[in-house]
C-alpha positions in Angstrom: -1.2 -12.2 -11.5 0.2 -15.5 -9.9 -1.9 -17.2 -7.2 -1.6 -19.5 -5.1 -3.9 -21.4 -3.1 -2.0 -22.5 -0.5 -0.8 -19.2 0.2 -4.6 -18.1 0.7 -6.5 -18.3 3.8 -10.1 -20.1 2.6 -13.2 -17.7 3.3 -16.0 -19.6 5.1 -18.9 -18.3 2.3 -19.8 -20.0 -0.7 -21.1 -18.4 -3.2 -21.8 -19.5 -6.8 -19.7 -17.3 -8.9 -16.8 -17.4 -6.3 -13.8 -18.8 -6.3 -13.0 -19.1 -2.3 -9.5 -20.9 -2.5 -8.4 -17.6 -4.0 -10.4 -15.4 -2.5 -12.2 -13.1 -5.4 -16.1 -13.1 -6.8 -16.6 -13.2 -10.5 -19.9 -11.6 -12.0 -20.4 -10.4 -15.8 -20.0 -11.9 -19.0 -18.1 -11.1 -21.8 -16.0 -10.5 -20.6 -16.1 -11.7 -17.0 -14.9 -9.0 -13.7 -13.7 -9.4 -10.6 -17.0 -8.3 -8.9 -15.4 -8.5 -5.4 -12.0 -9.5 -3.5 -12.0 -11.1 0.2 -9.8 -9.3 2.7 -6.7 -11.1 3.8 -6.3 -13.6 0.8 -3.9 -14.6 -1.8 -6.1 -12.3 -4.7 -5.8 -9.4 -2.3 -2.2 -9.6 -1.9 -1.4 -10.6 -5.7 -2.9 -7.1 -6.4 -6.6 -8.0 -7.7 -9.0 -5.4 -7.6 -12.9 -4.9 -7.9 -13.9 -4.0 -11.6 -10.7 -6.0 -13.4 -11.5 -7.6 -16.4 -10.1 -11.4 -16.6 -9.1 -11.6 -19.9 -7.2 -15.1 -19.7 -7.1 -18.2 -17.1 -3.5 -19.7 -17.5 -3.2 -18.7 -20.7 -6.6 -20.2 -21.7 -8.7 -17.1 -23.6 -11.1 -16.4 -21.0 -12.6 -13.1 -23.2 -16.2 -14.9 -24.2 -16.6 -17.3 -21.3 -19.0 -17.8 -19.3 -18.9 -17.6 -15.1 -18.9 -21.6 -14.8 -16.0 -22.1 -17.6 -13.7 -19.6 -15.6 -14.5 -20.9 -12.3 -13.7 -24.6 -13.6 -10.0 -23.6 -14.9 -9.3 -21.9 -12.0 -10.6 -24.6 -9.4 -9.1 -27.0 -11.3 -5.4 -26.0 -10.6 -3.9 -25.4 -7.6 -1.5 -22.5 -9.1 -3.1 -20.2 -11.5 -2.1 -17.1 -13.8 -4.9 -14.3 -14.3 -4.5 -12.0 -17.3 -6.4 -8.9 -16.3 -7.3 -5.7 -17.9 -8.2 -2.8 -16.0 -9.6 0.4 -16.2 -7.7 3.3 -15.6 -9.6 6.0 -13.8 -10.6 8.9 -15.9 -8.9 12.3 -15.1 -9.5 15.6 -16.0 -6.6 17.9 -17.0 -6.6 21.6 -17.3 -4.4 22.8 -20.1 -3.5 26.6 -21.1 -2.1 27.6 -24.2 -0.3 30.5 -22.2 2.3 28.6 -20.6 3.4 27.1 -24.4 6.7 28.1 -26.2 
C-alpha cells in the first residue's frame, strides 16, 4: 500500500501506538497489526484493514520490530510503502464425491 500524508485528513487523538498522519493504530509484536484504521483517511482509502500484518515499512523488514521502530519509519517520511500480509478468512466447503467423473 502507498500512502500519503498529505492526502490524509489528521485525526485529533493521539495515541501511543498510532500513527495519526495516516490514519491506522498499530498493536502486537512480532510481527506488528494494524489494530485499528480511522474513518475517512488515507489508510482507509489505500485499502488497510484491521488484523493486517505489516511485514515491511518502505522496504525496511519490519517482521521483528517493535511498535516504536515502525512508528519512527513511518513518521519519518512523508510518503510511505506498507508490505502487508493478511489473513484470508477461513471457509468451509462441502464436497461430494457424487457429482465426480
Amino acid at each position: 500500500l502507498n500512502l500519503n500524508q498529505t492526502q490524509s485528513s489528521n485525526s485529533s487523538s493521539s495515541y501511543s501506538n498510532t500513527s495519526t498522519q495516516y490514519g491506522f493504530i498499530i498493536a502486537g509484536y512480532c510481527p506488528c497489526h494494524v489494530e485499528n484504521v480511522i474513518e475517512k483517511t488515507v489508510s482507509e482509502r489505500a485499502g488497510l484493514r484491521r488484523g493486517d500484518l505489516i511485514i515491511k515499512v518502505n522496504g525496511v523488514n519490519c517482521c521483528r520490530a517493535r511498535i516504536k521502530s515502525i512508528l519512527a519509519l513511518i513518521k519519518s517520511n512523508q510518503n510511505i510503502r506498507l508490505q502487508i500480509y493478511r489473513r484470508v478468512q477461513n471457509q468451509s466447503l462441502n464436497l461430494n464425491s457424487n457429482h465426480v467423473r
